[in-house]
C-alpha positions in Angstrom: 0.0 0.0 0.0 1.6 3.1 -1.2 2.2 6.1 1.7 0.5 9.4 1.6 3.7 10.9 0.1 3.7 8.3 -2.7 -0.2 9.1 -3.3 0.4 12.7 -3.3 2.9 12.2 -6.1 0.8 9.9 -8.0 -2.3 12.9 -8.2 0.2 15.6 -8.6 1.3 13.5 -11.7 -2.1 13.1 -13.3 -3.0 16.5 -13.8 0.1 17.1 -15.8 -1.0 14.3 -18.1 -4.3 15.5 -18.7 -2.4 19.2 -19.7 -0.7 16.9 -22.6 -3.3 17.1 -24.5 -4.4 20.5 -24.1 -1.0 21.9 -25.2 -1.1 19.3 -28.6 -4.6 20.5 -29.3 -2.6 24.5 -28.6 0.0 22.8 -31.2 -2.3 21.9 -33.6 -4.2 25.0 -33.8 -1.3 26.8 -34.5 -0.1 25.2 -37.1 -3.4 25.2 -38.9 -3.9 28.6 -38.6 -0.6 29.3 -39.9 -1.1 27.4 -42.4 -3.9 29.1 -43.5 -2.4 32.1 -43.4 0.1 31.1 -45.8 -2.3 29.7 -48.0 -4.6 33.0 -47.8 -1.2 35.3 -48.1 0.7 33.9 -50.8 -0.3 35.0 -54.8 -2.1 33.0 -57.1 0.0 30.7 -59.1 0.2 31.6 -62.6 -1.8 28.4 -63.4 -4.8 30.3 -61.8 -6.9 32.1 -64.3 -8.9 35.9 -63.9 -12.0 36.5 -65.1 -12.2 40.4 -66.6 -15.2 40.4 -63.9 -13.2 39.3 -60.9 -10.6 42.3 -61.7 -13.6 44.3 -61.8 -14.4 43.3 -58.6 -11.4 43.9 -57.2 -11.3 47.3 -58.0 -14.0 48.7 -58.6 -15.2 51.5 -55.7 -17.1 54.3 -56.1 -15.1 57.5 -56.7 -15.9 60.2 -53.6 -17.6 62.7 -53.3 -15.3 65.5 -53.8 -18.1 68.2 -55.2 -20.3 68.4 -51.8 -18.8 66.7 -49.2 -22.1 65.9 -46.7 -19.9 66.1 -43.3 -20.6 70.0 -44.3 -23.9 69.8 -44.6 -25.7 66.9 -42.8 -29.4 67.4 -42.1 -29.5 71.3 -43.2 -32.7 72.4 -45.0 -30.1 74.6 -46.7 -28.7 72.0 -49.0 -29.1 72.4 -52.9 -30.6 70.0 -54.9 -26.9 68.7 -56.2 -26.0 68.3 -53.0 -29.1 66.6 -51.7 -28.2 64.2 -54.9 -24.3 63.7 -54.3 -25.6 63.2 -50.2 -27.5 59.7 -51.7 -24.2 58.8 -53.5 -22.0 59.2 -51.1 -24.5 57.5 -48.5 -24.2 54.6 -51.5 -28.2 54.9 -52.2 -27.1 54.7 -55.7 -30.4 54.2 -57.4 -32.4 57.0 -55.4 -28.9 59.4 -56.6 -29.3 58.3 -60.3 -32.7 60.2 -60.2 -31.8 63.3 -58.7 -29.5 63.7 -60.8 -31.4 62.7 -63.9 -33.8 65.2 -62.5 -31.1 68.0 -62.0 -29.5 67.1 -65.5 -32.9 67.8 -67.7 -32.9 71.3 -66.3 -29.2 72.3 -65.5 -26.7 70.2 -67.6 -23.5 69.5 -65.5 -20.8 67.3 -66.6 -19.5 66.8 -63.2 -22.7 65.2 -62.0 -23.2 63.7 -65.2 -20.2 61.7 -63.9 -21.2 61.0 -60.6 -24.4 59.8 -61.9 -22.5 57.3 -64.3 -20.6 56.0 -61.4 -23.6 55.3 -59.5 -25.1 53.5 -62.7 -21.8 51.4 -62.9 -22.6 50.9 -59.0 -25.8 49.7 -59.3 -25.8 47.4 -62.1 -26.9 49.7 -64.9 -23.9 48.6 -67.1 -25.4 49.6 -70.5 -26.2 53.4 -68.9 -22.7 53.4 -67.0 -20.9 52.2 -70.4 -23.1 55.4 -72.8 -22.7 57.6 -70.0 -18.6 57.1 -69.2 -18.1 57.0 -72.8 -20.0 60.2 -73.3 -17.6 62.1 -70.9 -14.3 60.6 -72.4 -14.9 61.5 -75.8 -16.1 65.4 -75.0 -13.2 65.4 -73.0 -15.2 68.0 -70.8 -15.4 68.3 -67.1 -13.1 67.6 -64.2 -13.5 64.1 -63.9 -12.1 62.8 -67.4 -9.5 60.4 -66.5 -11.7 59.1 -64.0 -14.6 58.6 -66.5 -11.6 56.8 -68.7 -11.1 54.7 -65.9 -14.6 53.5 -64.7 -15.5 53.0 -68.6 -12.5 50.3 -68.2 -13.9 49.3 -65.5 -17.2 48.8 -67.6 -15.8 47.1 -70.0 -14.3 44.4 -67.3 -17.7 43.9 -65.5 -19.3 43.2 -68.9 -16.2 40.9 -70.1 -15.4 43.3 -72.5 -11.5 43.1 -72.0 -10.0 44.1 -75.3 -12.1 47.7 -74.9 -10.6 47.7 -71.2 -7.0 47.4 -72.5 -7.1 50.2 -74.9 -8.3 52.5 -72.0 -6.2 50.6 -68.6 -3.1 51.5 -71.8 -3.9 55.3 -71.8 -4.1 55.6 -68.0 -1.0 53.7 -67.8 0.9 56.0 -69.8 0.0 58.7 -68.0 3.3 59.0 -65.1 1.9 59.9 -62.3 -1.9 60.2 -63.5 -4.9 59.1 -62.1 -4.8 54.8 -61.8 -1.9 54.8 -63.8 0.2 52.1 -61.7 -3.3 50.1 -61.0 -4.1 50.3 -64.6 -0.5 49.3 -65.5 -1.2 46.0 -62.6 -4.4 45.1 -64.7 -2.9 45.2 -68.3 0.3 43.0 -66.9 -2.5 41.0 -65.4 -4.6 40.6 -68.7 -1.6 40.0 -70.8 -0.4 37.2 -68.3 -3.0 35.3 -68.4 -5.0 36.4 -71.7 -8.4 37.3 -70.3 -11.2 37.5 -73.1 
């Protein structure tokens, strides 16, 4: 029969075995998750195919407000109809923006909005409208948002698989040093020469 010091030893002991597998279950965890991480973290192998819609994806988002910033004019009955309009955009209520501007447009033609409202079009699935609209803008070549509108029409032409129209615009931006998207627009042309999207 074993002593009280000998039976002390022997439940001190157990505990520590039932840690054991605790810390391998710790162990295991952490391996997995770095695993993951390296699996989440590391590029796609060149094996792995594009679609023109998945870079779409990627980047599209819509271009901010810059003409009436709301966080001036939140909840004033003082805000103008443009800025009631571009308040809906920039709270992403892209559909009830299209109409206020559509409504501002008929009266008061405005380039700027025009392209706002073609952003929000793109947005909000209205690819045919977003495509007339941002093409409409690039070739008059009017209004402050130009290579922007050159942009989001590549964009466009990604969503709807067009890639080859995409090219010819993501190649203008990209010659542009230092213009707007020109080293994202450089990324997606080295992106659908690579892998050929069509």
């Amino acid at each position: 029969m074993p002593t009280p010091e000998e039976a002390n030893l022997h439940s001190d002991a157990t505990p520590n075995k039932r840690k054991s597998p605790l810390l391998w279950l710790g162990i295991i965890a952490a391996i997995l998750i770095g695993v993951l991480f390296l699996f989440f973290s590391l590029p796609p192998s060149p094996e792995e195919q594009y679609s023109a819609e998945d870079l779409y994806a990627a980047n599209f988002e819509a271009y901010p407000n810059l003409l009436f910033p709301s966080e001036t004019n939140i909840g004033t009955s003082a805000q103008s109809p443009e800025q009631k309009a571009l308040q809906l955009y920039q709270e992403k209520d892209y559909l009830s923006a299209i109409d206020s501007i559509d409504s501002i447009l008929k009266s008061n033609p405005n380039e700027d909005l025009f392209f706002y409202q073609s952003v929000a079009q793109l947005a909000s699935d209205k690819n045919t409208d977003a495509l007339i609209n941002l093409s409409s803008i690039v070739e008059s070549k009017q209004g402050s948002f130009v290579p922007q509108a050159r942009w989001y029409l590549a964009l466009a032409y990604l969503k709807i698989g067009a890639s080859e129209e995409a090219k010819a615009l993501l190649q203008e931006l990209a010659k542009e040093e230092k213009g707007f998207k020109s080293n994202r627009s450089a990324a997606i042309l080295e992106i659908l020469k690579e892998q050929e999207i069509q």
